[in-house]
C-alpha positions in Angstrom: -56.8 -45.2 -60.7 -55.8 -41.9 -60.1 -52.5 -41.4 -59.1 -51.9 -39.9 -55.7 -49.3 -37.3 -55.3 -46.5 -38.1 -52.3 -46.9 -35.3 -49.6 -44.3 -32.9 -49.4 -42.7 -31.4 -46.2 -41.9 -27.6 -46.8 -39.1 -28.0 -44.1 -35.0 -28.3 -45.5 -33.6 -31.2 -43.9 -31.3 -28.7 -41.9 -34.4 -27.9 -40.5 -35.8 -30.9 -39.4 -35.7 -32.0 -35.4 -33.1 -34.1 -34.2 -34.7 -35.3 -30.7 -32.1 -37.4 -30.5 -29.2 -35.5 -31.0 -30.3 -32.2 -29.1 -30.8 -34.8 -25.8 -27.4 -36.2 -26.3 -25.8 -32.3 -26.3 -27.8 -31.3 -23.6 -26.7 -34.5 -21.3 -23.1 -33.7 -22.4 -23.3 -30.3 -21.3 -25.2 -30.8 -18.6 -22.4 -33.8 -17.4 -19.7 -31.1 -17.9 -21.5 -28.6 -16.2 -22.2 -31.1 -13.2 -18.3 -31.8 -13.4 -16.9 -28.4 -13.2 -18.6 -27.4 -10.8 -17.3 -30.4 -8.7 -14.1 -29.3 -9.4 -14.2 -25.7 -8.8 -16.1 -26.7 -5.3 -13.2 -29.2 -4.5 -10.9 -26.6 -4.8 -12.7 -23.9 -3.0 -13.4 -26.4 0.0 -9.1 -27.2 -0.2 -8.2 -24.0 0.0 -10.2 -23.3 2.5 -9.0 -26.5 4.1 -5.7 -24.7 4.5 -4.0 -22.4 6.7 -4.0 -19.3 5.0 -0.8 -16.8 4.5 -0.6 -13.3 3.4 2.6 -11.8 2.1 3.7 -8.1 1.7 7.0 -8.2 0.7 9.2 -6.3 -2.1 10.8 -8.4 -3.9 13.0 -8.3 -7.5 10.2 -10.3 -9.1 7.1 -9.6 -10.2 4.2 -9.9 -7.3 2.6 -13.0 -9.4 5.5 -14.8 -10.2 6.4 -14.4 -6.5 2.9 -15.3 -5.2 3.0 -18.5 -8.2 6.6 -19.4 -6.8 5.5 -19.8 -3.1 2.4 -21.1 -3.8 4.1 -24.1 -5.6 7.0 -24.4 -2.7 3.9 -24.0 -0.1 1.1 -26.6 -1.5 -0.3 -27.3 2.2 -0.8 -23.5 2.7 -3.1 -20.9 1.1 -0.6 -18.0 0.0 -1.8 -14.7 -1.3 0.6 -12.1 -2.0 0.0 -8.3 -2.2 1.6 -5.7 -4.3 0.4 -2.7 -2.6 0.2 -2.1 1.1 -3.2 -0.9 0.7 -4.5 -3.7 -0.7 -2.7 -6.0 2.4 -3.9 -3.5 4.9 -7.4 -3.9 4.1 -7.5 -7.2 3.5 -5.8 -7.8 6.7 -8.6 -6.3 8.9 -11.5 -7.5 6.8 -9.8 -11.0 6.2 -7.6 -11.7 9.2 -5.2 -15.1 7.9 -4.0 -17.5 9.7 -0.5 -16.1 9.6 1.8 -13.0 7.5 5.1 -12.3 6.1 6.1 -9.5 5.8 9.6 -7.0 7.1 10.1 -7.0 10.6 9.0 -3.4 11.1 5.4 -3.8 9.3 5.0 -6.6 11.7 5.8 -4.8 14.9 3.8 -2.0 13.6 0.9 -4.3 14.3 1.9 -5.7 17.2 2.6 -9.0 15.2 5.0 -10.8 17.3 7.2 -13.2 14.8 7.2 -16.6 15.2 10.0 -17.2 12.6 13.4 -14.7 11.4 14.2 -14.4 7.7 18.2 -14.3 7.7 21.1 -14.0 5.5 24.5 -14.8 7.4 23.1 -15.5 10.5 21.9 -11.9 11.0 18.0 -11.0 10.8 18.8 -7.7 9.9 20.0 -5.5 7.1 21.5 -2.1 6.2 19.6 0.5 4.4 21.6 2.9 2.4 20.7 6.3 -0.1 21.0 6.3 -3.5 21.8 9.2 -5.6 22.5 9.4 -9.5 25.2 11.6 -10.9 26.9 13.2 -8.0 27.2 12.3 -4.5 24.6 13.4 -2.2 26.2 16.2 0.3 25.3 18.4 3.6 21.9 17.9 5.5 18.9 16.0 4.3 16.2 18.6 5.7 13.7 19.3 3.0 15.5 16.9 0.6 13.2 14.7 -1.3 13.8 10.4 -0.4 12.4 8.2 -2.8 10.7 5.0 -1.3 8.7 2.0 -1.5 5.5 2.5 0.6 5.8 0.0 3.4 3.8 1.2 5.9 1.3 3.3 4.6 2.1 7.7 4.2 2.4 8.6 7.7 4.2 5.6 9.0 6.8 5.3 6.0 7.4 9.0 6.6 8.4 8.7 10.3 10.4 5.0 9.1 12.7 7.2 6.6 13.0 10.1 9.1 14.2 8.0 11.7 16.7 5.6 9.3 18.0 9.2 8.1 18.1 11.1 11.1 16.2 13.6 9.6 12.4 14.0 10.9 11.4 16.6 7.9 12.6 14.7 5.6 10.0 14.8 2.3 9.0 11.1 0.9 8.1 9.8 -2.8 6.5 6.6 -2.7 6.3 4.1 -4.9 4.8 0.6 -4.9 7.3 -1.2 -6.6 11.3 -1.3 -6.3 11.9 -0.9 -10.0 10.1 2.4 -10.3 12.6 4.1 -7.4 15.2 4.2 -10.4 12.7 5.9 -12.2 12.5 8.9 -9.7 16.2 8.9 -10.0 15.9 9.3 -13.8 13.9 11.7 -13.8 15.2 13.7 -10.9 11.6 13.3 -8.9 13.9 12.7 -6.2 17.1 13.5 -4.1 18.2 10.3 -3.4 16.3 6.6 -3.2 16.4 4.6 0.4 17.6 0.9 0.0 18.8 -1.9 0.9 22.3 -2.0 0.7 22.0 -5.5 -0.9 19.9 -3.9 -3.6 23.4 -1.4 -4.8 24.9 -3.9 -7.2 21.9 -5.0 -8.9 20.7 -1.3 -9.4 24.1 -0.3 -10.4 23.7 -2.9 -13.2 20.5 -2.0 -14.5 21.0 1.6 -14.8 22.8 3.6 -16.6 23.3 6.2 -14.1 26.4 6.8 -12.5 24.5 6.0 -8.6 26.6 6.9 -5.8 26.0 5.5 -2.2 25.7 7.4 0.9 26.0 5.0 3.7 23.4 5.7 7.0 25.0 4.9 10.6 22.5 3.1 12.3 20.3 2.5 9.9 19.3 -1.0 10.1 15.9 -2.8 10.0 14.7 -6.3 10.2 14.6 -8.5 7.4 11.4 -10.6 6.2 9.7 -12.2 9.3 6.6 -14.5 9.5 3.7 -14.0 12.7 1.4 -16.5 13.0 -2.0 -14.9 14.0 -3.7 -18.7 14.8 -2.5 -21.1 17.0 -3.8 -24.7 15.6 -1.8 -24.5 12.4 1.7 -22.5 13.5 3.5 -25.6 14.0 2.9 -26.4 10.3 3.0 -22.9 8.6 6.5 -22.5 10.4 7.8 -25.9 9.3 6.6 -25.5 6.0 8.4 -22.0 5.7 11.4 -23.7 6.8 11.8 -25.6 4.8 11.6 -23.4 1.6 14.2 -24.0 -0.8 17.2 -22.0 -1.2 16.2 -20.2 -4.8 12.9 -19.4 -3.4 15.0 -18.1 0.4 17.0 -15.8 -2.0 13.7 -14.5 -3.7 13.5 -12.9 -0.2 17.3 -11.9 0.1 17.6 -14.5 2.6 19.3 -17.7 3.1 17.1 -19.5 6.1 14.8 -19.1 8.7 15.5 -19.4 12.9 13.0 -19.1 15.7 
């Protein structure tokens, strides 16, 4: 009888096809696929469930942290927060929200009328003071050089520290955050930095420069402020921001919100 030789399959085992196997990962991954897209849908279709709420507003902390912060204290509201005024302006024409926070002045620039008052002692408005590091900043301001946070855009800033300082000509440094105005003090980019006056002690304590305030008569401005731009959800963006927390209020340099 002769003896018959087994056939051989040239083809590792590693090699061989796993029907089964491959149909099992592709149904996972398909299942997960199916699932996160549910999820990210769900949460693009609640967001856009909500009001939605744009914020330009220098704060101490970071624009994330203050965007994460309100965002958690605001869950029935959609909040984005900018950190340049660019960014807010065009976003503001091309995606008009519901409502905005933002200082009193950028509002009225925009013929935003506030529905709600940020204040702190009762009063909606603060003092802005200069800021000069190692001597006292003397005589006229003409041609002296104010560092700032841009709040309105070039042009408009420049006419908002003119008339604060009594002082049309005036020259401006921006800068989009309030920690860099130290910076221009450091390294003498500028004469003097415009604040508010509640923003002296912590400077004072950051710095190692000896700052010295010169105090501006009349120079007062309104403190944050919310407009609402819709009218079906200003009753519950208004209550909502009411009812912010006192940590989160002082975020803001406030301590409560009035109609």
């Amino acid at each position: 009888m002769d003896q018959q030789n087994p056939v051989m399959n040239d083809r590792a085992p590693s090699d061989q096809p796993r029907p089964r196997r491959r149909t099992r990962f592709a149904a996972i991954a398909g299942l997960a696929a199916l699932l996160l897209g549910g999820v990210f849908a769900s949460a693009r279709m609640f967001a856009a469930d909500r009001p939605s709420l744009y914020v330009f507003l220098y704060t101490d902390a970071k624009s994330t942290v203050f965007e994460r912060t309100l965002q958690t204290k605001l869950p029935e509201i959609s909040v984005t927060v900018f950190g340049r005024f660019r960014d807010f302006e065009e976003a503001l024409t091309a995606r008009p929200p519901d409502a905005v926070l933002a200082l009193d002045p950028l509002l009225q620039s925009r013929n935003l009328k506030p529905a709600l008052h940020g204040v702190s002692n009762g009063d909606k408005t603060q003092h802005y003071v200069l800021l000069s590091a190692g001597a006292p900043l003397a005589g006229p301001l003409n041609g002296r050089t104010i560092g700032v946070v841009d709040l309105l855009g070039r042009q408009e800033t420049q006419a908002f520290v003119g008339k604060l300082v009594k002082t049309p000509d005036v020259r401006i440094k921006l800068v989009t955050k309030l920690e860099d105005l130290l910076s221009l003090l450091q390294f003498s980019a500028a004469d003097a930095i415009l604040v508010p006056s509640s923003m002296v002690n912590p400077f004072t304590e950051r710095s190692r420069l000896a700052l010295y305030v010169r105090e501006l008569p009349d120079a007062v401005v309104g403190r944050a402020a919310v407009a609402v731009l819709s009218p079906e959800p200003r009753e519950a963006i208004t209550h909502a921001i009411q009812r912010l927390d006192s940590e989160t209020d002082r975020m803001m340099d406030l301590d409560g919100w009035r109609e």
